[in-house]
SERO-4910 file (N, C-alpha, C, O; in steps of 0.05 Angstrom, whole numbers):
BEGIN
 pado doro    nc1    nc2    nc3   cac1   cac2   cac3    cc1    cc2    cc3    oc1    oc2    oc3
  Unk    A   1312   2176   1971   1328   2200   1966   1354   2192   1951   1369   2174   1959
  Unk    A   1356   2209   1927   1388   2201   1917   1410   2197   1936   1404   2200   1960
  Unk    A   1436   2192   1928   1455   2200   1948   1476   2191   1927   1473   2177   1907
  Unk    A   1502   2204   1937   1524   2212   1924   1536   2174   1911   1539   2154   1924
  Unk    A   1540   2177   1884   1557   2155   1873   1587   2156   1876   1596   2178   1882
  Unk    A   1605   2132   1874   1615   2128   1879   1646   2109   1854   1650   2085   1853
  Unk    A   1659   2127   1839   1663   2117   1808   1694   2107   1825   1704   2118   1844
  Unk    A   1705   2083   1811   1739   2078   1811   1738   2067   1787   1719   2061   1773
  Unk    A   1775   2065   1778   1767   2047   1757   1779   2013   1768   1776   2007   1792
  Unk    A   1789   1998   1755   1798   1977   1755   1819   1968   1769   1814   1951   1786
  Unk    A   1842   1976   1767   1863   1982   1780   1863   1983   1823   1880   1974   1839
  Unk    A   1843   1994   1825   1833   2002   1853   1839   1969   1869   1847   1965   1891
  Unk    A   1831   1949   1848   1829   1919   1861   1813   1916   1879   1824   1901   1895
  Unk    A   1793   1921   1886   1765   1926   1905   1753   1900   1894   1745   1895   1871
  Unk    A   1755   1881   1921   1736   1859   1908   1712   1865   1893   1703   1888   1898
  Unk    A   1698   1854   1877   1683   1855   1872   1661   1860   1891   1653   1881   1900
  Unk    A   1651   1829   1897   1626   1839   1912   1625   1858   1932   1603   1868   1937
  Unk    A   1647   1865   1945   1657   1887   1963   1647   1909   1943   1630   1923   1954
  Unk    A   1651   1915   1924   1647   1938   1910   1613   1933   1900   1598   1952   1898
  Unk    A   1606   1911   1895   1586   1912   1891   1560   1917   1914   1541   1930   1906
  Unk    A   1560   1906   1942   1548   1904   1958   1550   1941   1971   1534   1951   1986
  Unk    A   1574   1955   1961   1576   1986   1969   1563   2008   1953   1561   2032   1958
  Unk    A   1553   1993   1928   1545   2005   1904   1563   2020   1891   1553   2040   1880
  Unk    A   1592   2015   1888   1612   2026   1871   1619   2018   1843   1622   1993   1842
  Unk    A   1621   2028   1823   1620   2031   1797   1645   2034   1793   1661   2052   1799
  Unk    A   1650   2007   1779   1676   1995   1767   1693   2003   1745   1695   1980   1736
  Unk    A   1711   2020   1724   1709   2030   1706   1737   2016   1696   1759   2024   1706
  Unk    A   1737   1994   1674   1761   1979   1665   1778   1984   1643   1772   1986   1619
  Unk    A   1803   1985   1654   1828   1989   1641   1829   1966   1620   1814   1947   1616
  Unk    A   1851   1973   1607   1856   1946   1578   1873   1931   1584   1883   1928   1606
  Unk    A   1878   1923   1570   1901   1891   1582   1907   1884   1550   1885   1884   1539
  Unk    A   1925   1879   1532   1929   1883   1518   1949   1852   1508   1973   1852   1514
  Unk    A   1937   1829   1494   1969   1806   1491   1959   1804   1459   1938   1795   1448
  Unk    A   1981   1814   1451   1986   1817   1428   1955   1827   1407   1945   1849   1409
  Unk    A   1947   1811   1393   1924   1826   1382   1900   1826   1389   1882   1832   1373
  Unk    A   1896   1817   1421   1874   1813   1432   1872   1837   1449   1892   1851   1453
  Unk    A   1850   1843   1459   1847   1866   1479   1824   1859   1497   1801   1856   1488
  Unk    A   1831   1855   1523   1815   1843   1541   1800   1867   1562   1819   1883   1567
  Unk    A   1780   1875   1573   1769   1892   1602   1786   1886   1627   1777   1864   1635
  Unk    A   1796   1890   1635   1809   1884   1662   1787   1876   1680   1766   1886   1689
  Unk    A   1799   1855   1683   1774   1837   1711   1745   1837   1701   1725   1834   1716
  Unk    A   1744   1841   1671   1720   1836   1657   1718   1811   1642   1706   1791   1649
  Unk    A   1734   1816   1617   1739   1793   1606   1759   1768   1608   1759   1747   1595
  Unk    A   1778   1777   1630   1810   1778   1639   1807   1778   1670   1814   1797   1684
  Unk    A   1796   1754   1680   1807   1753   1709   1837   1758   1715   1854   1766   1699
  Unk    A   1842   1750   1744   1870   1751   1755   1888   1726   1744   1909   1723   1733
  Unk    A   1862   1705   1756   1876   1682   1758   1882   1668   1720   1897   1652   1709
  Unk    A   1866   1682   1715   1863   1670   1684   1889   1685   1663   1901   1678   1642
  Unk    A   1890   1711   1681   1922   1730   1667   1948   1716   1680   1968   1707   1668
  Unk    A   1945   1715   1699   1981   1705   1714   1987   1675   1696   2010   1667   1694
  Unk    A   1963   1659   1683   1974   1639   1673   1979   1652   1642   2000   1648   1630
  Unk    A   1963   1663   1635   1976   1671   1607   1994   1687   1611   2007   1684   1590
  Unk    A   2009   1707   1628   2034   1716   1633   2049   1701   1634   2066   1708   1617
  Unk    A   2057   1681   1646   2074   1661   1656   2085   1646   1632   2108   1639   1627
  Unk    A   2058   1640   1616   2063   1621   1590   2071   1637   1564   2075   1627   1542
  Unk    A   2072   1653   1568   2065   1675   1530   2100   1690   1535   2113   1699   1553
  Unk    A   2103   1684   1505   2129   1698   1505   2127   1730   1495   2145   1746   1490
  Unk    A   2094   1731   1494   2090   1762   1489   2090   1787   1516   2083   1777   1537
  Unk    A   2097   1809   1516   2093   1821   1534   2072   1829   1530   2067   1833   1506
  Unk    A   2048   1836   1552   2022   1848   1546   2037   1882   1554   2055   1891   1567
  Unk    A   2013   1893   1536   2007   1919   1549   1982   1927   1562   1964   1911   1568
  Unk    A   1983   1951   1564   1954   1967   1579   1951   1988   1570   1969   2000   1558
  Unk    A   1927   1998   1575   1913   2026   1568   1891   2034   1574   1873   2019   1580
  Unk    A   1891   2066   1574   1872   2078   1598   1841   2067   1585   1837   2054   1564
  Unk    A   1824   2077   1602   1793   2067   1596   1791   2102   1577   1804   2123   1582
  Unk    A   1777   2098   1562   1779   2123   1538   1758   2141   1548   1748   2128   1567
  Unk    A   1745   2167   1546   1737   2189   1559   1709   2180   1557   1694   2183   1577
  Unk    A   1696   2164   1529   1670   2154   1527   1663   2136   1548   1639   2138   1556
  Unk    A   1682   2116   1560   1672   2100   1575   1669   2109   1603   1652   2099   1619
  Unk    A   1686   2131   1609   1677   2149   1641   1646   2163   1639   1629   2165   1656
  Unk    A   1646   2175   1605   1628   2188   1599   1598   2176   1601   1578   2189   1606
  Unk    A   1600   2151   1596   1578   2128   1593   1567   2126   1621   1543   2122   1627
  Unk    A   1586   2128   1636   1573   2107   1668   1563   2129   1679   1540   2130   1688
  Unk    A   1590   2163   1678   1575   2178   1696   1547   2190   1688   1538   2207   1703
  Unk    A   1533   2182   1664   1510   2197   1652   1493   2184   1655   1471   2194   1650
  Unk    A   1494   2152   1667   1479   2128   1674   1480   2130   1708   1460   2120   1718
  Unk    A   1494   2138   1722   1499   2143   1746   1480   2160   1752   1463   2154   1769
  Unk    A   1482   2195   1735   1477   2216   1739   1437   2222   1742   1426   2240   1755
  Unk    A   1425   2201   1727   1395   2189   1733   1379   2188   1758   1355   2189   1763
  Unk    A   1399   2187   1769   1386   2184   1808   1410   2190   1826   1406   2188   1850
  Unk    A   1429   2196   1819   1450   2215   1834   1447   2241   1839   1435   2255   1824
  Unk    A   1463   2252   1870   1457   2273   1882   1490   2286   1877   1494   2310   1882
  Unk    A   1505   2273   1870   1530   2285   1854   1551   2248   1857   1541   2228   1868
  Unk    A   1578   2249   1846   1590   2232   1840   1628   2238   1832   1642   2248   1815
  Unk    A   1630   2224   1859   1659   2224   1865   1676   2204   1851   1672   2181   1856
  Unk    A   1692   2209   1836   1709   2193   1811   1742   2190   1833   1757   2208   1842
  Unk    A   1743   2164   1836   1780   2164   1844   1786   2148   1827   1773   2128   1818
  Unk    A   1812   2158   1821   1831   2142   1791   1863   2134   1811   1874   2146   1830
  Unk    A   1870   2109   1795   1909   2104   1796   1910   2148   1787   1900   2167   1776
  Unk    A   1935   2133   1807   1965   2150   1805   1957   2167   1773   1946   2155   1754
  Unk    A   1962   2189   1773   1963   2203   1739   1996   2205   1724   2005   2214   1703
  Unk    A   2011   2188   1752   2037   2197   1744   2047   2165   1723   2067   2162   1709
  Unk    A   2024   2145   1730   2025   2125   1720   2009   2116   1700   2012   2094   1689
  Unk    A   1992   2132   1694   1966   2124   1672   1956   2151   1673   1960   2170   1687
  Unk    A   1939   2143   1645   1933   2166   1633   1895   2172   1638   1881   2188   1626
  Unk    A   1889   2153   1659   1859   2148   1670   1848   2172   1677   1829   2183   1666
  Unk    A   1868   2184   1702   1860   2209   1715   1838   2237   1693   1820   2253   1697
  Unk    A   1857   2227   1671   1855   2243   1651   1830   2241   1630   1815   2259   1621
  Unk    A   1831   2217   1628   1801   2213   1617   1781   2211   1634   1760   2208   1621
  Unk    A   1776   2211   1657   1755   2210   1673   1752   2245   1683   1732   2255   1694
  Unk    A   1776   2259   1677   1770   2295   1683   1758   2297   1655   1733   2298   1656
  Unk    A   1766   2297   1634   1751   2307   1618   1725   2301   1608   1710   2318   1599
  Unk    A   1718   2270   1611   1690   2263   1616   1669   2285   1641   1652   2303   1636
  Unk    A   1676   2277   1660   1669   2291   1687   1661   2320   1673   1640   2331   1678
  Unk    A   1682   2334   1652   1672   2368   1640   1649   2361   1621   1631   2377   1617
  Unk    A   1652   2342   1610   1630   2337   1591   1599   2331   1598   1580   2334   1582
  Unk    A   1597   2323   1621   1567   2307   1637   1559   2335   1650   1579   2346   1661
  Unk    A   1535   2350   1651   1533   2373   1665   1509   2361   1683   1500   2375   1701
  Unk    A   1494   2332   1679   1468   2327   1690   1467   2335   1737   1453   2341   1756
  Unk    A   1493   2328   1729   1498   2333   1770   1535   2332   1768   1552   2325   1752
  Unk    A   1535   2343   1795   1570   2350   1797   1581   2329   1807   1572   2316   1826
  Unk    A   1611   2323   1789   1617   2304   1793   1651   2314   1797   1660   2330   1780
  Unk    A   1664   2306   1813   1692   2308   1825   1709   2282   1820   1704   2258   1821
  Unk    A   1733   2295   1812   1753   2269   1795   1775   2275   1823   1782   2297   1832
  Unk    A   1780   2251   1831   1805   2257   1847   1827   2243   1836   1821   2220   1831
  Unk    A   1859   2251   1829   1881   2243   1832   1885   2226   1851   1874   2236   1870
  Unk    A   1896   2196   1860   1891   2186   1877   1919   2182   1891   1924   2175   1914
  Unk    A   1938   2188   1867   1968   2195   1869   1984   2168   1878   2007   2169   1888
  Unk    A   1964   2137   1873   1973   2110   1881   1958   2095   1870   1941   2104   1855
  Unk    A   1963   2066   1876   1952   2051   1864   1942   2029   1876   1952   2025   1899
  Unk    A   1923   2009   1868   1910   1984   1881   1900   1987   1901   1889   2010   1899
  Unk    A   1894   1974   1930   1872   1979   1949   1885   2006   1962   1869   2019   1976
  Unk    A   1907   2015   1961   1917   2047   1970   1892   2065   1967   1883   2079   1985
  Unk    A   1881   2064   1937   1859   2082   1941   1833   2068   1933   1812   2081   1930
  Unk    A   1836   2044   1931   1808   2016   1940   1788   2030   1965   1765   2037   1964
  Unk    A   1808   2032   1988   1801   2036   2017   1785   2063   2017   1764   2066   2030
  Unk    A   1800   2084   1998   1785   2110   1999   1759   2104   1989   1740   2105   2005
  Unk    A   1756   2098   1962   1722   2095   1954   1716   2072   1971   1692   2069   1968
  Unk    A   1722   2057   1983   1705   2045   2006   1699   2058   2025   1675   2054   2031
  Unk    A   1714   2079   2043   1701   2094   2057   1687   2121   2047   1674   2136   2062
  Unk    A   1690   2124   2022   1674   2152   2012   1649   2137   2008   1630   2150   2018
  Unk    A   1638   2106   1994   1622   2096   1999   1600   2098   2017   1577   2105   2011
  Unk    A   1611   2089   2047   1607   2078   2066   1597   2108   2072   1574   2107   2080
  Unk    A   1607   2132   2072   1606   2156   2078   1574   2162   2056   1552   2169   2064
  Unk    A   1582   2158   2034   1555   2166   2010   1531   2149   2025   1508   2158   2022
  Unk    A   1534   2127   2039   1504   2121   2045   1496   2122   2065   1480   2104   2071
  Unk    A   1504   2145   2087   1493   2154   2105   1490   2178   2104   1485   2193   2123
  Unk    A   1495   2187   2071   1472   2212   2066   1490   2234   2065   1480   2257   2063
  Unk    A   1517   2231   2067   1543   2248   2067   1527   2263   2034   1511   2254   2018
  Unk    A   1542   2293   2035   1547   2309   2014   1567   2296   1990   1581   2276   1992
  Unk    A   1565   2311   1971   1592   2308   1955   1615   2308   1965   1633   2291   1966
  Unk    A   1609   2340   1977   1636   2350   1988   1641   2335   2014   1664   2330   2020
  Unk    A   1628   2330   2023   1635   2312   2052   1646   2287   2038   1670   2284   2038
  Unk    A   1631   2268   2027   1637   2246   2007   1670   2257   2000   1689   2249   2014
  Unk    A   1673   2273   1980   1711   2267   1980   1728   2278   1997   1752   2275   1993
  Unk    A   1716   2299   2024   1732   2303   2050   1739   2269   2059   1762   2261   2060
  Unk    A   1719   2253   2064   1727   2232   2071   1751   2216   2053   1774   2210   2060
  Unk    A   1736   2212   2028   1768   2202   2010   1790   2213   2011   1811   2199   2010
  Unk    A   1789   2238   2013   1817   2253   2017   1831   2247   2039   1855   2240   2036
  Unk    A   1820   2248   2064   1827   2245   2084   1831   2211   2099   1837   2205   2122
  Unk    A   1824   2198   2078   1823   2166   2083   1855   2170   2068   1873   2175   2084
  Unk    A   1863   2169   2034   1886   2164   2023   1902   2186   2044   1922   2174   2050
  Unk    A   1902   2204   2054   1925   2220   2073   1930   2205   2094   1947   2212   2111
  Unk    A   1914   2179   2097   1927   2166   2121   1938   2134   2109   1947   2116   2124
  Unk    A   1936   2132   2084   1940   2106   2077   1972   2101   2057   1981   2114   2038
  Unk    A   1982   2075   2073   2010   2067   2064   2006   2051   2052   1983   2043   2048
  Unk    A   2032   2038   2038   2037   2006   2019   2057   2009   2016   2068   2032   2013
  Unk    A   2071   1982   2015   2089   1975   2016   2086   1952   1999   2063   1943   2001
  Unk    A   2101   1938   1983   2105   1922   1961   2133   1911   1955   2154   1924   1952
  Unk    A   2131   1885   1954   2161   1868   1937   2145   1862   1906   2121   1859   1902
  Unk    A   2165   1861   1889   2164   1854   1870   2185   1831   1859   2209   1836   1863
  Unk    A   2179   1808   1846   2197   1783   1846   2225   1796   1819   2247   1785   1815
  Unk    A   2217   1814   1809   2234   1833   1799   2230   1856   1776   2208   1859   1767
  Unk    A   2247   1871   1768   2240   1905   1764   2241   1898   1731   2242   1919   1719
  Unk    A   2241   1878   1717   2234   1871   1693   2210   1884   1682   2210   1900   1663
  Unk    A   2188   1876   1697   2162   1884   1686   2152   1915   1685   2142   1927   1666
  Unk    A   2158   1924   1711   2166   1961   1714   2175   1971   1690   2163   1984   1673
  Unk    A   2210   1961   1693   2222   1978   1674   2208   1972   1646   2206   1994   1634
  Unk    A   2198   1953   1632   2190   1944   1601   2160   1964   1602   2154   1974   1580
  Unk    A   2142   1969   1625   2132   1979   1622   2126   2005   1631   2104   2015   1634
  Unk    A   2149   2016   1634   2157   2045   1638   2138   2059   1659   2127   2081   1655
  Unk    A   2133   2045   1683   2131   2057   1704   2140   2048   1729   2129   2038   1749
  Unk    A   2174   2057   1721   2189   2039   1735   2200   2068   1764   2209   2066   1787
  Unk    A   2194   2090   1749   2207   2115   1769   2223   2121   1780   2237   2137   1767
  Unk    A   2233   2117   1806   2253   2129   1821   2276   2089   1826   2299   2084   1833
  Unk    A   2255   2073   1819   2260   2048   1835   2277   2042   1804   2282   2018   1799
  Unk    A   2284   2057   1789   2312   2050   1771   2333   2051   1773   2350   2045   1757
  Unk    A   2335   2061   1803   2364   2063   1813   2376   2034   1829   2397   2030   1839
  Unk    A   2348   2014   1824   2362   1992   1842   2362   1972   1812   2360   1948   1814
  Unk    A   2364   1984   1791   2361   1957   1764   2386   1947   1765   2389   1922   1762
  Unk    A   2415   1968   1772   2446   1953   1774   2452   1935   1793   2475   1928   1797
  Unk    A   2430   1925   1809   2432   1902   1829   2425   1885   1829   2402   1879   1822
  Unk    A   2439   1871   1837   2433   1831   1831   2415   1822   1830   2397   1826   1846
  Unk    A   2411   1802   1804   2386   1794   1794   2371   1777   1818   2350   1766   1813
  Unk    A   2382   1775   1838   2361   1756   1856   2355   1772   1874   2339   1761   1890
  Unk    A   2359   1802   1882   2345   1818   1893   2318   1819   1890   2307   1808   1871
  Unk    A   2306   1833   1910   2279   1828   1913   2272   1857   1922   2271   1862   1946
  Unk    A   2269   1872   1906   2255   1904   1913   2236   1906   1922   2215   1899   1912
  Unk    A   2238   1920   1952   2215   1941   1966   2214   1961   1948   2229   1974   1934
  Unk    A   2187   1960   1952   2177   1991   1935   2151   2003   1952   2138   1992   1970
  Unk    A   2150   2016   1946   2118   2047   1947   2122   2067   1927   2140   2074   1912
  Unk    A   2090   2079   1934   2090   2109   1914   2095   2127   1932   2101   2122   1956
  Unk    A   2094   2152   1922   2113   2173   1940   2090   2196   1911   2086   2187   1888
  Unk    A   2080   2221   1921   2072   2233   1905   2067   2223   1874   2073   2234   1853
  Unk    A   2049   2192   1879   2034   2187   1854   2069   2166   1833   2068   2151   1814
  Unk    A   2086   2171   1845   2115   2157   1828   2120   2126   1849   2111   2125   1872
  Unk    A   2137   2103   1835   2149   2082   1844   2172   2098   1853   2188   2112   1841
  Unk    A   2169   2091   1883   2200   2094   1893   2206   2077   1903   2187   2066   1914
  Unk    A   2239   2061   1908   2247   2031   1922   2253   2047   1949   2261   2070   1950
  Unk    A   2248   2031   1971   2249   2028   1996   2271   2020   2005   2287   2033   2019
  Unk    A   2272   1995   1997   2296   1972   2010   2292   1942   1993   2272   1933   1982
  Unk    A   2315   1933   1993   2322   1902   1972   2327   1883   2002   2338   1887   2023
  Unk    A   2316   1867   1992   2320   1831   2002   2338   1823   1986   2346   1835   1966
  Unk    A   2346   1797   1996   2360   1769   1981   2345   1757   1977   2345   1749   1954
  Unk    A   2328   1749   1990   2306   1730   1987   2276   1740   1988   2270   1761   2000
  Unk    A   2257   1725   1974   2223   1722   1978   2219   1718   2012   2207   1734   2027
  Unk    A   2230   1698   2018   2216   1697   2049   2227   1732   2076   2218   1741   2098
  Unk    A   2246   1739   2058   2263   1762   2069   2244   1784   2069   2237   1797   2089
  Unk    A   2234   1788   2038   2212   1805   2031   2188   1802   2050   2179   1822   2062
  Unk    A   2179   1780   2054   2154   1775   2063   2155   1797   2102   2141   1815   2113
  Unk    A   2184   1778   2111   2187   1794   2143   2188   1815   2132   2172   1827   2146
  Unk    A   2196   1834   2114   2203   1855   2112   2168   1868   2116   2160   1875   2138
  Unk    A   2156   1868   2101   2130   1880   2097   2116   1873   2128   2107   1892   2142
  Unk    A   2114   1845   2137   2101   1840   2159   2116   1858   2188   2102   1863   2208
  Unk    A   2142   1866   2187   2151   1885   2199   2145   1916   2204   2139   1933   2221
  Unk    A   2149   1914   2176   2128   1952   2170   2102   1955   2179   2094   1976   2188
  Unk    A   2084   1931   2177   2062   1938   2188   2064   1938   2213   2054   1957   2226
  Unk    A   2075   1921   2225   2074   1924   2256   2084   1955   2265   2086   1965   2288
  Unk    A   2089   1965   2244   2084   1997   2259   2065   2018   2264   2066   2040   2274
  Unk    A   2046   2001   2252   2020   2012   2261   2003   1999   2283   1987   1980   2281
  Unk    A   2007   2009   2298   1990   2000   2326   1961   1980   2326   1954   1957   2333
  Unk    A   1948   2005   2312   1925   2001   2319   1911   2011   2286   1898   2031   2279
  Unk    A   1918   1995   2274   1905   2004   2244   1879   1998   2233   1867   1977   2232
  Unk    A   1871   2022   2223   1839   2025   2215   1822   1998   2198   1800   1987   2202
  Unk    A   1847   1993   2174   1841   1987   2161   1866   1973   2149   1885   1988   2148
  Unk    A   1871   1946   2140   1892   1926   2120   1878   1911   2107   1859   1896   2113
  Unk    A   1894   1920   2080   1888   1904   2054   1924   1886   2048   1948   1892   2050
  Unk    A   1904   1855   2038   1938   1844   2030   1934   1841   2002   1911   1831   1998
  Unk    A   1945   1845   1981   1950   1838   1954   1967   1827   1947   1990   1832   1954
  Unk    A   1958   1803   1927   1981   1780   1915   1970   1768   1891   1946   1771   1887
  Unk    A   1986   1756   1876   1986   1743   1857   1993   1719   1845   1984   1715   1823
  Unk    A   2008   1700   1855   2013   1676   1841   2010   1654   1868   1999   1632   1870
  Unk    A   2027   1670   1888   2034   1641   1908   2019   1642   1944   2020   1659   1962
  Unk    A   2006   1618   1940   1985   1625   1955   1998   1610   1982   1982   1608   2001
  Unk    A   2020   1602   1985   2031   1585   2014   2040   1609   2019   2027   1619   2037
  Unk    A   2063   1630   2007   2073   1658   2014   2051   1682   2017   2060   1703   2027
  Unk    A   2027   1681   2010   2006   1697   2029   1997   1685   2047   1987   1700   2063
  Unk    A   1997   1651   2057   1989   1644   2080   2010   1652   2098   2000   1658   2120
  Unk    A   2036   1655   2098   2055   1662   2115   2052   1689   2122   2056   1699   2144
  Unk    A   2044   1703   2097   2046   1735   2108   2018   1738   2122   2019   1753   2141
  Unk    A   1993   1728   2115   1968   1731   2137   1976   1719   2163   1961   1727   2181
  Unk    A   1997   1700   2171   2001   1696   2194   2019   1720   2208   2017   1730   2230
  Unk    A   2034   1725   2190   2053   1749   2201   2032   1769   2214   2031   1775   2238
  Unk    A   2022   1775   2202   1998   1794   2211   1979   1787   2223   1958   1797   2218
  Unk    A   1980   1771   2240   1942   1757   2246   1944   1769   2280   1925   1764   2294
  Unk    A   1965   1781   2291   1970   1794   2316   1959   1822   2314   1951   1835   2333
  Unk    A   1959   1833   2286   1943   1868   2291   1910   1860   2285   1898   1842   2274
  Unk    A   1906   1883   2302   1880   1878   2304   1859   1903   2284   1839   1913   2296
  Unk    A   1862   1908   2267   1847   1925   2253   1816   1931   2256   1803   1910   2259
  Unk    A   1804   1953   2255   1776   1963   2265   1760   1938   2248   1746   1923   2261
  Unk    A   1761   1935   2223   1750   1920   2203   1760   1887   2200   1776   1877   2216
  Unk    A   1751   1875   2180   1766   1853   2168   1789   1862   2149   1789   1883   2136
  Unk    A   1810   1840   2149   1829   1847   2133   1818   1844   2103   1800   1828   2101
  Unk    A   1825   1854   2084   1810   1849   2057   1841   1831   2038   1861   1842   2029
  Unk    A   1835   1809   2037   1855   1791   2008   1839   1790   1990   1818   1777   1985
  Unk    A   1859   1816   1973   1856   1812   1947   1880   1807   1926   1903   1811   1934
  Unk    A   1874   1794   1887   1895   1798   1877   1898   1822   1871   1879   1838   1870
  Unk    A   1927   1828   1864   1924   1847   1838   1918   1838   1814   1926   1818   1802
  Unk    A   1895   1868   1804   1895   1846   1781   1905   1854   1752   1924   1869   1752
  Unk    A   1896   1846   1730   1911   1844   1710   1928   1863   1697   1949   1858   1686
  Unk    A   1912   1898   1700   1933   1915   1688   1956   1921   1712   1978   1928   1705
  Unk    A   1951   1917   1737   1974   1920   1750   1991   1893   1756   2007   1892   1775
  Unk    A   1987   1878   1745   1996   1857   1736   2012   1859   1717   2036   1858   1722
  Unk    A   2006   1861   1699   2033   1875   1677   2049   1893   1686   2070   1897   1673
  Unk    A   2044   1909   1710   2071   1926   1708   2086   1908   1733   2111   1905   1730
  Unk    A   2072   1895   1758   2086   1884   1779   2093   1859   1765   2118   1857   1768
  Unk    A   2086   1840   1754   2093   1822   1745   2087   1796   1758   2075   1802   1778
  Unk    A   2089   1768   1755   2085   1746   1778   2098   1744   1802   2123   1745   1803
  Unk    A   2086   1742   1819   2102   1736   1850   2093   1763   1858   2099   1764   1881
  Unk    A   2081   1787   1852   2089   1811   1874   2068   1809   1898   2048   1795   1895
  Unk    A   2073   1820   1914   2052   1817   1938   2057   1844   1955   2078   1856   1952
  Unk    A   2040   1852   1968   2044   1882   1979   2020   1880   2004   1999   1866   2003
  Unk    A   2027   1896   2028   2006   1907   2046   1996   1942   2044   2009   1962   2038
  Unk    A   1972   1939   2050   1961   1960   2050   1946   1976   2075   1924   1970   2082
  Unk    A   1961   1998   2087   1951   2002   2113   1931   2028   2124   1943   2047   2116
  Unk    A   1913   2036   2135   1907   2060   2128   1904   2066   2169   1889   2053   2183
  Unk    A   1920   2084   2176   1931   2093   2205   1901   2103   2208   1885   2110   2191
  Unk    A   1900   2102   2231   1875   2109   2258   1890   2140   2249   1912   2146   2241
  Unk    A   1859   2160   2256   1867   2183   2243   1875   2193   2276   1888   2214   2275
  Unk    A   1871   2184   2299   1885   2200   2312   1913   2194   2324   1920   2205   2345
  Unk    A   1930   2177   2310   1961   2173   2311   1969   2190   2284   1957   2198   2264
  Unk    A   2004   2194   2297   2015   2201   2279   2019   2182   2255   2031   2190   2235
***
């Protein structure tokens, strides 16, 4: 029997085989250094961007996956699908949301639902993992994005970034522009807040950052679900998996990087937790 697909794009940072072993359909952003143009986590791993970031005196850019390429998968999807739930990054940050709605009007073969995901990286990773998890026990559409919906309404993040350079150059820097007049060795907390970067709180230090995040989570008791995301330094995620190795989450914790297009906007060094609350706590 068909059953409901399951679309993200790139950005989501969903391991792979995690995404592959769920049957979720990957849809890649651009990555952009100078006259090259790479697939995000296609042609352009993590580990293979943070070294050309580090070394290139070019700034990369990015850009959305264009309406043909949403259009392509969901009509290849749509073959043995019973309908197909699309979650995209933030729309307040990319212009994805947007090409995957108007694709989605274009495919009439089965109904397919675009969600705003109003965040970014495993924030809404976790949702098409459990809308997944939900699609193959035979869930509806509509049941399929009650669950996503109701997974991102319970899911936090929290994030340092080694600094607001890469944000601001790539103009999705948002509310967290109000901490650029502060000392260059600051270390910005951030989250999204309705789909925008907003700053939280500044450190002095990386190791400051790190308690800071491992603190926040400890406010969740008893959490469903943690994702850790990082990028360059792998002794400062062993410190922060220890910080955390006292909550006990329903699941395994999932370490992943970020990868390359959100890589250009967080820059080297950022690292972030990702939490999604037991739906019967506040």
């Amino acid at each position: 029997m068909s059953q409901v697909r399951v679309v993200v794009d790139s950005t989501s940072d969903i391991p792979r085989d995690l995404a592959s072993s769920l049957g979720i359909t990957i849809v890649p952003l651009r990555v952009i250094f100078g006259d090259m143009t790479y697939l995000d986590g296609v042609d352009l791993d993590a580990d293979e961007f943070y070294k050309k970031l580090t070394s290139s005196n070019v700034l990369p850019r990015t850009s959305q996956p264009p309406v043909e390429d949403f259009k392509r998968v969901f009509k290849s999807l749509s073959k043995d699908a019973a309908g197909i739930l699309c979650i995209t990054i933030s729309s307040k940050v990319s212009g994805t949301y947007n090409s995957a709605k108007i694709a989605a009007n274009q495919v009439e073969e089965v109904p397919i639902k675009v969600i705003d995901s109003k965040t970014v990286s495993m924030a809404f990773g976790f949702a098409a993992i459990a809308a997944a998890e939900a699609a193959r026990e035979g869930a509806s559409l509509e049941e399929v994005e009650r669950v996503a919906l109701d997974t991102l309404s319970r899911t936090d993040l929290l994030a340092f970034v080694d600094t607001l350079e890469y944000l601001q150059k790539g103009g999705r820097i948002g509310k967290a522009a109000s901490l650029l007049g502060t000392l260059l060795q600051v270390k910005p907390l951030i989250t999204l807040r309705e789909g925008e970067v907003v700053p939280v709180t500044r450190t002095r230090t990386r190791s400051k950052a790190i308690s800071a995040l491992i603190d926040w989570a400890h406010k969740y008791k008893h959490p469903e679900r943690i994702a850790v995301i990082w990028s360059t330094n792998e002794d400062e995620l062993n410190t922060l998996l220890e910080g955390l190795s006292d909550l006990s989450p329903d699941r395994e914790v999932i370490i992943t990087k970020y990868g390359p297009v959100i890589g250009v906007h967080a820059g080297p060094g950022a690292m972030g937790v990702i939490v999604v609350n037991k739906s019967n706590e506040d």
